[in-house]
C-alpha positions as CSV (number, residue, x, y, z in Angstrom):
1,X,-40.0,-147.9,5.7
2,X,-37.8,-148.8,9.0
3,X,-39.3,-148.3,12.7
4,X,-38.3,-149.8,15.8
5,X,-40.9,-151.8,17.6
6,X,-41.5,-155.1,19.9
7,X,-41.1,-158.5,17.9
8,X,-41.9,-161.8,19.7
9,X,-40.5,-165.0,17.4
10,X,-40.9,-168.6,17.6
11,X,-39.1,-171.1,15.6
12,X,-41.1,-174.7,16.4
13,X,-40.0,-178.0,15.2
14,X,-43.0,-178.4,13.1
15,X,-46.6,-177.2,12.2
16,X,-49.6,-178.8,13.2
17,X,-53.4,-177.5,13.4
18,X,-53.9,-177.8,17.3
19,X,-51.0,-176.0,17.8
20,X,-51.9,-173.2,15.6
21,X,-55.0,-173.1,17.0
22,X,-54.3,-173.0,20.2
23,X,-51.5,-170.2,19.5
24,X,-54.2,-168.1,17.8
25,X,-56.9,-168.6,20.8
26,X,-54.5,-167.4,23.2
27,X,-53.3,-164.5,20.8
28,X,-56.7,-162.8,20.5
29,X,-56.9,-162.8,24.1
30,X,-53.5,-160.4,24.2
31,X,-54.3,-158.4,21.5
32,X,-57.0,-155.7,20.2
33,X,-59.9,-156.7,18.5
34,X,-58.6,-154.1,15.9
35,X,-55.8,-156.8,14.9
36,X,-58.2,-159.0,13.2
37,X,-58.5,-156.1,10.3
38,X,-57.0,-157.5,7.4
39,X,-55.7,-161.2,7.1
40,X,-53.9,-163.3,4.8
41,X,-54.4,-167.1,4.4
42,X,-52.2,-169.2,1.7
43,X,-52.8,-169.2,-1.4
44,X,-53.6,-165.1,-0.8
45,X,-51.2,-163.0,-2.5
46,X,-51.8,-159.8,-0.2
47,X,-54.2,-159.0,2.6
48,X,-57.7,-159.1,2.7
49,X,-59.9,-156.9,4.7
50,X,-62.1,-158.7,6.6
51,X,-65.8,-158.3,7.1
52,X,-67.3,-157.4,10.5
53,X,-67.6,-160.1,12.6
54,X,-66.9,-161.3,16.3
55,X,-63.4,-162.7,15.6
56,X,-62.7,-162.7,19.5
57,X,-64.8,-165.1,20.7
58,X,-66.3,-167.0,18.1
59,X,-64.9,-170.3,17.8
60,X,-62.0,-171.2,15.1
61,X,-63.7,-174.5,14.2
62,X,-67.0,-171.8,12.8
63,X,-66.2,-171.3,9.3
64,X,-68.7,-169.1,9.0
65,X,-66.7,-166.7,11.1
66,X,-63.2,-167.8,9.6
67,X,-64.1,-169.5,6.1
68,X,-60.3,-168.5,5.7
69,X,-58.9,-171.1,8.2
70,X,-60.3,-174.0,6.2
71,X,-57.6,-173.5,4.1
72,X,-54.8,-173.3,6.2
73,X,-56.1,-176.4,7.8
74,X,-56.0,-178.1,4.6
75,X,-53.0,-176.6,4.1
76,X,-51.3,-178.2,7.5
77,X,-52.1,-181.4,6.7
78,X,-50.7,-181.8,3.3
79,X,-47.2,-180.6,4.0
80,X,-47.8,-177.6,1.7
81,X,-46.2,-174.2,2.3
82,X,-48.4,-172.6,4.8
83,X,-48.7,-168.8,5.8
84,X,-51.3,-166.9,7.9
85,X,-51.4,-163.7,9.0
86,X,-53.5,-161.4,10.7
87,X,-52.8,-157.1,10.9
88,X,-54.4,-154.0,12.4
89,X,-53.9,-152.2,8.7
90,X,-51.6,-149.5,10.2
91,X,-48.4,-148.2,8.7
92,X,-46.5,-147.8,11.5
93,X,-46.7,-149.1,15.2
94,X,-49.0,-151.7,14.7
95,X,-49.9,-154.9,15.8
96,X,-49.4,-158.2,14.0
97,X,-49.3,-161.5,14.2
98,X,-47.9,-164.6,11.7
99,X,-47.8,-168.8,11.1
100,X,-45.8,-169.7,8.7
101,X,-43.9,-172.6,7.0
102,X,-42.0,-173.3,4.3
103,X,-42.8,-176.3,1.8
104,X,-42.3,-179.4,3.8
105,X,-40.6,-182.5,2.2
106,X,-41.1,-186.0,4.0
107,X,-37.3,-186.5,4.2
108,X,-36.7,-182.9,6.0
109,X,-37.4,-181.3,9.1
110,X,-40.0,-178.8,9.0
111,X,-39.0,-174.8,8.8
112,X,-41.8,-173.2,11.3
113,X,-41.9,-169.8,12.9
114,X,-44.7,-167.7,15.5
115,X,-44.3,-164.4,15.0
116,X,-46.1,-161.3,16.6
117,X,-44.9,-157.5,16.4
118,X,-46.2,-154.6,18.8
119,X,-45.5,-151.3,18.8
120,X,-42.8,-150.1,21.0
121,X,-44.4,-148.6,23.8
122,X,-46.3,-151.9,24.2
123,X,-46.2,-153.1,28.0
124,X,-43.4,-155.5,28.5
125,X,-45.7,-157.4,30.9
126,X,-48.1,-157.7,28.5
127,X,-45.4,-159.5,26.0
128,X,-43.7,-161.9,28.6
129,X,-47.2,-163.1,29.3
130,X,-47.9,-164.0,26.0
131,X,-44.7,-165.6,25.3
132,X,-45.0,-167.6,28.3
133,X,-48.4,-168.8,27.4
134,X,-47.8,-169.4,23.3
135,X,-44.5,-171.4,24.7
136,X,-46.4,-174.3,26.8
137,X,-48.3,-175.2,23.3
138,X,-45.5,-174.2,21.2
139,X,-42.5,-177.3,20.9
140,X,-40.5,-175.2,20.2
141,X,-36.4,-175.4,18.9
142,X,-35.5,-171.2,20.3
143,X,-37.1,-168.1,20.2
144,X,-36.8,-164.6,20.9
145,X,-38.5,-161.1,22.1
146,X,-37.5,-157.5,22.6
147,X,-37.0,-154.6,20.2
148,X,-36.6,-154.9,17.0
149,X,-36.0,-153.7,13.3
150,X,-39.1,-153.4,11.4
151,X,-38.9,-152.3,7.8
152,X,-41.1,-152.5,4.2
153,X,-39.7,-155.3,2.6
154,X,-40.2,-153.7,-0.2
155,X,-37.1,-151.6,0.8
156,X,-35.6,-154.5,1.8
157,X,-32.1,-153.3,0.8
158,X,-32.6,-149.7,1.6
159,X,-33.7,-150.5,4.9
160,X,-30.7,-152.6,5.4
161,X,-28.1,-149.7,4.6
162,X,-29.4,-148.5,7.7
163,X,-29.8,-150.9,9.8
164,X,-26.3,-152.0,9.9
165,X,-24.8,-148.6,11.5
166,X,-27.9,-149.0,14.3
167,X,-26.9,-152.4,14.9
168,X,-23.3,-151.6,15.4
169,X,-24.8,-149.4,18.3
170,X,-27.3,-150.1,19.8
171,X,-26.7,-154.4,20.5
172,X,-29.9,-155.4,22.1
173,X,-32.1,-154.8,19.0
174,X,-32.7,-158.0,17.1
175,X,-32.0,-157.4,13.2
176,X,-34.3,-159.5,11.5
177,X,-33.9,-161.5,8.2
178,X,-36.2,-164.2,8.6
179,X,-35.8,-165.8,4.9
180,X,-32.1,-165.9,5.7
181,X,-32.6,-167.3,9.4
182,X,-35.4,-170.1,9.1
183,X,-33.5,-173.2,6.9
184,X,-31.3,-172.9,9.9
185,X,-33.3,-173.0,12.7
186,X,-32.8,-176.7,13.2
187,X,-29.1,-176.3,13.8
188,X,-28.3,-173.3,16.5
189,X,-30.1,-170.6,18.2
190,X,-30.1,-167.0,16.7
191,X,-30.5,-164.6,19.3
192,X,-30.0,-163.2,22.7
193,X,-32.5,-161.2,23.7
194,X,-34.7,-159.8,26.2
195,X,-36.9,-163.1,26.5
196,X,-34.6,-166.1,25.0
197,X,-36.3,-169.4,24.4
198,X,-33.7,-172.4,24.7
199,X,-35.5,-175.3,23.8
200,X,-35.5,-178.8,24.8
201,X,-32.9,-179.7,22.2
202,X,-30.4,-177.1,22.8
203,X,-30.8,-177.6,26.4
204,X,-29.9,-181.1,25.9
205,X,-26.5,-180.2,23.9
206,X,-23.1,-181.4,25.7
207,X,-21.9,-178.2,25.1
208,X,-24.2,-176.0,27.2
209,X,-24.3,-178.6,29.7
210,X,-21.5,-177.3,32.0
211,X,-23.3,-173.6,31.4
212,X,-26.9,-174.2,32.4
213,X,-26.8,-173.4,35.7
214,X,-24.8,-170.1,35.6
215,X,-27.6,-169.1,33.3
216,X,-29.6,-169.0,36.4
217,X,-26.5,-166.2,38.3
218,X,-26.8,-163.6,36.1
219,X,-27.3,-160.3,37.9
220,X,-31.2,-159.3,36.7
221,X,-31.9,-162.6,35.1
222,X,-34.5,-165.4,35.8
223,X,-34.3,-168.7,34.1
224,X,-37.3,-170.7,34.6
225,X,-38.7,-174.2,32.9
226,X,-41.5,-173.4,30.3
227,X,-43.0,-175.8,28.4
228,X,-40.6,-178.3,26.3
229,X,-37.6,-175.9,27.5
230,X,-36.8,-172.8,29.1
231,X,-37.3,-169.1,29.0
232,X,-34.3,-166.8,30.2
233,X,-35.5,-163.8,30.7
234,X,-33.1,-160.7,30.8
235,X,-34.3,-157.5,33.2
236,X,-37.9,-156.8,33.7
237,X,-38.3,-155.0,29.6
238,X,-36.5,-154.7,27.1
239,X,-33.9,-152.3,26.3
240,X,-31.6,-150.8,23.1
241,X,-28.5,-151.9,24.6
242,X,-26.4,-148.8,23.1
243,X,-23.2,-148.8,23.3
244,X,-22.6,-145.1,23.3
245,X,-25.0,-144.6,26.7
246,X,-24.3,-148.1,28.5
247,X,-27.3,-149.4,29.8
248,X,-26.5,-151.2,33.2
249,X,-28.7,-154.3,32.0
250,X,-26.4,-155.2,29.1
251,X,-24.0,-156.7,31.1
252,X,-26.5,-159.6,31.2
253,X,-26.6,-159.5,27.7
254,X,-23.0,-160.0,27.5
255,X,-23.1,-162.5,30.6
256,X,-26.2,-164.8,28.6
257,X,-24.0,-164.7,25.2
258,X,-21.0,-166.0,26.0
259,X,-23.0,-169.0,28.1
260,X,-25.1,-169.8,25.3
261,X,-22.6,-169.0,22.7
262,X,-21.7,-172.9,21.8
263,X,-25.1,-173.0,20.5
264,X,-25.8,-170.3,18.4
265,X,-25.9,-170.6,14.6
266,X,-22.2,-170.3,13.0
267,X,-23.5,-170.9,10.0
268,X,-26.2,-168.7,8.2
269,X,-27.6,-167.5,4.9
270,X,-25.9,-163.3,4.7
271,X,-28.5,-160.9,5.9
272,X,-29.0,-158.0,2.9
273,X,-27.2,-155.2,2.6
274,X,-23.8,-154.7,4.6
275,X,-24.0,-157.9,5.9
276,X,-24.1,-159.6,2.9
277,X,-21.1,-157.5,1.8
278,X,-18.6,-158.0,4.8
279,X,-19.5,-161.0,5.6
280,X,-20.4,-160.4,8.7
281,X,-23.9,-161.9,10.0
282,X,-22.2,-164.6,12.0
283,X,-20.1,-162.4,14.1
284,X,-23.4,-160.2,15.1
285,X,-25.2,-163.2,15.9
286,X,-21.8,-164.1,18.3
287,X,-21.4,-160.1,19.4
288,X,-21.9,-160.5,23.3
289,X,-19.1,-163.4,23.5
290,X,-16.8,-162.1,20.8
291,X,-17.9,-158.1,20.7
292,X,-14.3,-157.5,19.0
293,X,-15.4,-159.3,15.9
294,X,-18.6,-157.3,15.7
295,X,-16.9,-154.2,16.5
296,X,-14.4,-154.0,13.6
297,X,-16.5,-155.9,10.7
């Protein structure tokens, strides 16, 4: 029901086929051939298993090999919600990986995200070279990689009750509640993490102007220029960032927060369970610049 593992997210400014095609090609080149087990292409209710087939190298224009994609292409195009995904099958400590969008109306930006989970013990190298590669095809608005809360959504609100104590301890673990996040997307960045995607239009805001460059002095950081932004990446892998057993990295953590904090969300949908109740989702997204608002919620 709840596990910690590795999530990479994406939030781009729209969908479009070469994109997700290109994202995809450079996925199956990171991950097992075991991933492409079951998948699940709009208007799917749940997974499929797939039939044998060579879903590594094969091109995604073959519909023989992926008859599925045909519809998310058609899909794309039309504005229509759109969701793809592709799993190992396993329970616990698998690998994963996501497209989705919500219903897009012509008068409204589009609400996109990438998202690909690993299981914990995953090589961190292996992760950062894969963001780095999806984010020069990806225009991308932020984005986000380290550990992570996985849970059943099923027991959404069970899983919740538990995650809130964890994430009053341990403050480098990204607590995700992506139908909450996404609408938002457009308007501020969510997370600091291990790998932070600013992207070009948050880069470009007057009010992390003045900050940019002392992203690039934090001890154990590197910021670098990739694709239409930048990636900031905090300490060679991730870590849990507890506050009980202080992790020497966190201090960059704490140092990246309050730089980017004029551009994180202040305004968000609750996430479930305690977070809904105290009202408190805003100031854990705002916990490394104002950690005595986190604290006492």
């Amino acid at each position: 029901m709840l596990e910690l593992g590795i999530d990479l997210t994406i939030y781009a400014e729209r969908l479009s086929v070469p994109e997700w095609e290109a994202v995809l090609d450079i996925y199956r080149k990171y991950a097992p051939a075991e991933v492409w087990t079951k998948a699940k292409a709009s208007p799917d209710i749940g997974f499929n298993r797939l039939p044998a087939g060579d879903y590594v190298n094969a091109p995604l224009s073959d519909d023989a090999a992926f008859p599925f994609l045909r519809r998310i292409r058609h899909r794309t195009v039309r504005g229509w919600r759109t969701e793809f995904r592709i799993w190992d099958g396993k329970l616990s400590q698998s690998w994963s990986a996501c497209v989705y969008r919500l219903a897009h109306q012509a008068d409204e930006p589009e609400y996109v995200f990438y998202r690909f989970l690993f299981p914990w013990d995953t090589a961190p190298t292996l992760v950062a070279s894969l963001a780095r590669e999806l984010a020069k095809h990806i225009e991308y608005l932020s984005g986000h990689a380290g550990f992570c809360y996985l849970y059943d959504p099923y027991f959404k609100a069970t899983a919740f009750a538990q995650i809130f104590p964890w994430a009053k301890r341990y403050w480098a673990v990204d607590v995700e509640d992506l139908n909450a996040t996404l609408p938002f997307m457009h308007i501020g960045m969510k997370a600091i993490s291990w790998l932070t995607f600013i992207g070009a239009k948050f880069l470009a805001d007057p009010k992390l102007e003045a900050r940019r460059q002392s992203l690039k002095t934090i001890p154990g950081a590197v910021l670098k220029p990739c694709g239409s932004g930048a990636l900031l990446q905090l300490g060679e892998k991730p870590i849990l960032g507890d506050r009980h057993r202080l992790e020497p990295e966190l201090a960059s953590y704490f140092a990246a927060g309050i730089l980017l904090d004029p551009v994180l969300l202040t305004n968000i949908t609750e996430f479930e369970g305690p977070f809904a109740k105290k009202g408190c989702t805003v100031d854990w997204i705002h916990r490394f610049a104002a950690p005595n608002a986190w604290t006492s919620a």
